[in-house]
N, C-alpha and C positions, 0 to 999 in steps of 0.2 A: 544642532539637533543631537541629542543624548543618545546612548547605546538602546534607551531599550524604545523609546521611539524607531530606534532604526530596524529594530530586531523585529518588530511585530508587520508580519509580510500578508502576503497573498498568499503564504502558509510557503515563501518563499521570497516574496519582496515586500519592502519593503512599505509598510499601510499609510505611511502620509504619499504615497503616489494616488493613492484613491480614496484615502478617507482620512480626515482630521484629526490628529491624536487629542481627542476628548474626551469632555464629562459625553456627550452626546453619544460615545460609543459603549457606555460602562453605564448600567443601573447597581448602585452599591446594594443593595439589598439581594443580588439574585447570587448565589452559589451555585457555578455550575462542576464543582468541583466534589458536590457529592447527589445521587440519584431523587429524583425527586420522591415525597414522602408514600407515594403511594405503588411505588417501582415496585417488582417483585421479582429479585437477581434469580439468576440461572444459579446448579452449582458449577465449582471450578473446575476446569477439567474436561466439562462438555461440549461434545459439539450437539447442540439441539437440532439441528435440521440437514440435510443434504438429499441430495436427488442421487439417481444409479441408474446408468443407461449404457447403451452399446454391449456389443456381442464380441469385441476383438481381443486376439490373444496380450498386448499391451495396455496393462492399466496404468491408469491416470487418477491422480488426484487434482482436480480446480481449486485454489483457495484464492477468492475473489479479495478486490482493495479495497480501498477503506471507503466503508457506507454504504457497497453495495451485498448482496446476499447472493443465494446461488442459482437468482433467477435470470443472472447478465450468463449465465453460459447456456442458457437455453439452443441459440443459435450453433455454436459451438460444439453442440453435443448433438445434436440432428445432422449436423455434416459431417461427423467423427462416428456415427454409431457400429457403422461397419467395421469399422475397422481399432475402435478401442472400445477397453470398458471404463468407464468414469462415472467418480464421484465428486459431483459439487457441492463444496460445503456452503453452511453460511457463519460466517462468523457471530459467536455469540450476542445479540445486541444490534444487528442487523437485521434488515428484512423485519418478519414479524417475532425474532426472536430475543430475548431478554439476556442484557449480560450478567457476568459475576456482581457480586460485591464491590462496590471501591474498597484500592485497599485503606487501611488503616491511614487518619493525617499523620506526614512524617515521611512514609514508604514513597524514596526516591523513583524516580521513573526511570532510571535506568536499572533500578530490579525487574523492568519487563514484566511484569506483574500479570495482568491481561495478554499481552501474548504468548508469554510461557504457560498459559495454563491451555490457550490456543495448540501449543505445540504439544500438550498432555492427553489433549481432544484428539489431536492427530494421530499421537502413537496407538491410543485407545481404539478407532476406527480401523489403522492397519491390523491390528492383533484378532479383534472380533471378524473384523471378514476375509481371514488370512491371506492378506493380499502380501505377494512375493516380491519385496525392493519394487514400490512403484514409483514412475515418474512423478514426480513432485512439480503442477506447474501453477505458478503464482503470480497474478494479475497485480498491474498498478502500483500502490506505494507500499500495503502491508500485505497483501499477497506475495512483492515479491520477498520482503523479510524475512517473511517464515518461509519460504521456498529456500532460501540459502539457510537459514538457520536450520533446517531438518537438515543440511545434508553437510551442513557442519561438525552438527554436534550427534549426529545418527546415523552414520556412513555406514552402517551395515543392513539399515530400514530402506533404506535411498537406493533409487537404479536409475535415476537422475533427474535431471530439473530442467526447466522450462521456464522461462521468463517473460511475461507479457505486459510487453511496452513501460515497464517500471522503473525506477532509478537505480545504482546503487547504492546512493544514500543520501538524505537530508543534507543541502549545500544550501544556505543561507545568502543574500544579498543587501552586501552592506555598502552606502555610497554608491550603489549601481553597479557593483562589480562584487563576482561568487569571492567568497571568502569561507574557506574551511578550518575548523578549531581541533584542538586537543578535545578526544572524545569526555574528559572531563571534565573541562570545561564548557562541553556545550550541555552535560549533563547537571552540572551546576549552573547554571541558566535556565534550563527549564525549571529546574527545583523551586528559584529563589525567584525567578519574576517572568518566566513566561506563563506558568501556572497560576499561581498566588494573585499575581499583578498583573496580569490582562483575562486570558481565557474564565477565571473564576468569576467574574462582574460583567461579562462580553454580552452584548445583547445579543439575542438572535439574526434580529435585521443586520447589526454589522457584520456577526461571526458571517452567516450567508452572502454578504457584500465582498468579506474575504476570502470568498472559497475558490476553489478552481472553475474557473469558468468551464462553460459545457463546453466550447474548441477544444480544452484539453483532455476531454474524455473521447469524442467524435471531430471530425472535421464535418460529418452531415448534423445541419445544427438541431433537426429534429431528435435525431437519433441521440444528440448531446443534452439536452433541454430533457429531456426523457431520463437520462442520467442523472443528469443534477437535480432531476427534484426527486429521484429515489434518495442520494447520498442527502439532499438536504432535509429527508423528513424523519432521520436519525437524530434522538433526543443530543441536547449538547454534551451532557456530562459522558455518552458514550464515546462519542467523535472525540473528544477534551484529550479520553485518557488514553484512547489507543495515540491517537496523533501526538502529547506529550513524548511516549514511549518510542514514535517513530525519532522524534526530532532528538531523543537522549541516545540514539542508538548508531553505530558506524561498524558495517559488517562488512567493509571493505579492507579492516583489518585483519579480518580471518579465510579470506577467501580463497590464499593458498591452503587454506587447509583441507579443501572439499577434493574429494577422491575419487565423484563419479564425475559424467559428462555433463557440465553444461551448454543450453542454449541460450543464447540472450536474441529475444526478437525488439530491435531496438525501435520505437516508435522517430519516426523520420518528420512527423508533422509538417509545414511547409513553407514555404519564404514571406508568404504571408504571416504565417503566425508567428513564426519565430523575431521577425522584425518587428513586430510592436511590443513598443519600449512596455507596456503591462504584463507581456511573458518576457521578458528579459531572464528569468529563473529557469523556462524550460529547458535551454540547451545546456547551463553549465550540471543542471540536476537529471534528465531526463536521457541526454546525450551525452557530454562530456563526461561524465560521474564514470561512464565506463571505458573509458579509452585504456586504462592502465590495466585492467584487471585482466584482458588477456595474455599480458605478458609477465603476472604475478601467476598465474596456471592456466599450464597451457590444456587443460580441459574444458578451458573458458570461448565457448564460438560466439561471434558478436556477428548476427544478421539487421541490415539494417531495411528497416520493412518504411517503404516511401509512401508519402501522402496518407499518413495513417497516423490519429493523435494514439492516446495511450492506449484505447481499447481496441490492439492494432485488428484484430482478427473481424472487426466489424467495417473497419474502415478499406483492407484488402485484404481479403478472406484466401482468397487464390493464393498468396504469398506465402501468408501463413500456415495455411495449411499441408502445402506442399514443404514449406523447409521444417516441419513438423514430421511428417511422413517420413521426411529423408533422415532424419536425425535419430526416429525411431528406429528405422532401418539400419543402422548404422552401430546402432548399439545393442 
């Protein structure tokens, strides 16, 4: 079996465990690598939608994961309203909102393209509703990105971050076992053949067959199935290019550099899930990903929230919310 058979996952394992690397998964005619002809992008830069609730002296920013908008914190802001003020975004091209442009063919994915201009949406919202250093907290896989990337490269906007059940970075499964690259080299892999050469010809049926199953959004399968058919009714070329951008990215390089407090609510998901050989990816990416980084800065608190897949705060709300409370308080 070749590298790049190996490479094309469950958007972490690898796809001949569950689908046959074929013609059967690929229509040569479809490009999902630019928006379909009748799209009509956002500009760059914006956040097209968010909600604003709660009455509390601590504000909150929500920046939902990837596929969802900022209808997944509803919950989350009816049990918070007293006590914070919060805004949930939707990320551009989520929900019923239109993304940017792709950028130009060539524009590598590790220029972050679409999520820098994410993080231009952000500064833009802090400046207009002069919000003072607010918590920055960031859901799932590119929620939590830009959660650490605002308070990387913006430590004077930031009064800290929040972490909801997210990884801290794309860990790949190769031969059945995590295997982590030179950020350059896994930036030169999506360039040359995880873009080009799978995801641009990807059918829907398969891309859907490879996505994260709904356990990993919920342990309640209702509440999961309800999940996955929001992320799954995002056109591909959206999901394509944020996810590219995810997998060319490793921000576990910088993370001594953040200066305010984090939380990390580490999704604990459960002996069931974690043992079947099809999440084989959840612990080393979901859980292991952060073992180190509290001891790269020790601003870094790692809670570990049990029986609760990624969208911990749905799965045990109690937990959550109270090491929420305390962390506020605390800072």
């Amino acid at each position: 079996m070749n590298l790049i058979q190996n490479f094309f996952w469950r958007f972490a394992i690898p796809i001949s465990l569950f689908l046959p690397f074929s013609s059967e998964a690929q229509d040569s005619p479809i490009n999902n690598l630019v928006h379909q002809k009748d799209y009509k992008p956002s500009e760059v830069g914006d956040i097209p939608y968010f909600i604003k609730k709660g009455k509390g002296s601590e504000t909150v920013i929500l920046i939902p994961g990837c596929g969802f908008d900022a209808s997944v914190f509803n919950d989350f802001m009816e049990a918070n309203k007293e006590r914070l003020r919060m805004y949930a975004i939707t990320i551009p091209g989520y929900g019923n909102t239109m993304a940017p442009r792709i950028p130009p063919e060539g524009t590598g994915y590790g220029m972050q393209s679409w999520n820098s201009a994410v993080i231009e949406g952000l500064i833009k919202l802090i400046k207009k509703e002069n919000l003072n250093k607010p918590i920055i907290a960031g859901h799932f896989v590119q929620g939590t990105q830009m959660a650490l990337r605002m308070a990387i490269d913006y430590p004077d906007l930031v009064g800290g971050v929040i972490i909801l059940g997210g990884p801290a970075k794309f860990i790949p499964i190769i031969n059945g076992k995590p295997q982590e690259f030179p950020l350059k080299n896994s930036i030169s892999y999506v360039d040359n053949y995880t873009a080009p050469k799978w995801f641009k010809t990807i059918t829907k049926e398969a891309f859907d067959q490879g996505n994260y199953l709904p356990i990993v959004y919920s342990l309640d399968s209702t509440i999961g199935t309800k999940l996955w058919n929001q992320s799954a009714s995002i056109p591909l070329p959206v999901m394509i290019q944020y996810l590219c951008e995810f997998f060319a990215s490793d921000l576990k390089l910088e993370l001594h550099k953040i200066k305010c407090p984090v939380l990390v609510l580490r999704a604990g998901f459960n002996d069931k899930v974690l043992n079947d050989p099809i999440n084989n990816y959840l612990k080393p990416q979901f859980i292991d990903s952060w073992n180190e980084t509290a001891s790269k800065n020790s601003l870094i608190r790692i809670i570990d929230v049990p029986n609760a897949a990624s969208f911990v705060w749905k799965d045990n709300p109690d937990k959550v919310y109270a090491e929420i409370a305390r962390f506020i308080k605390e800072i």
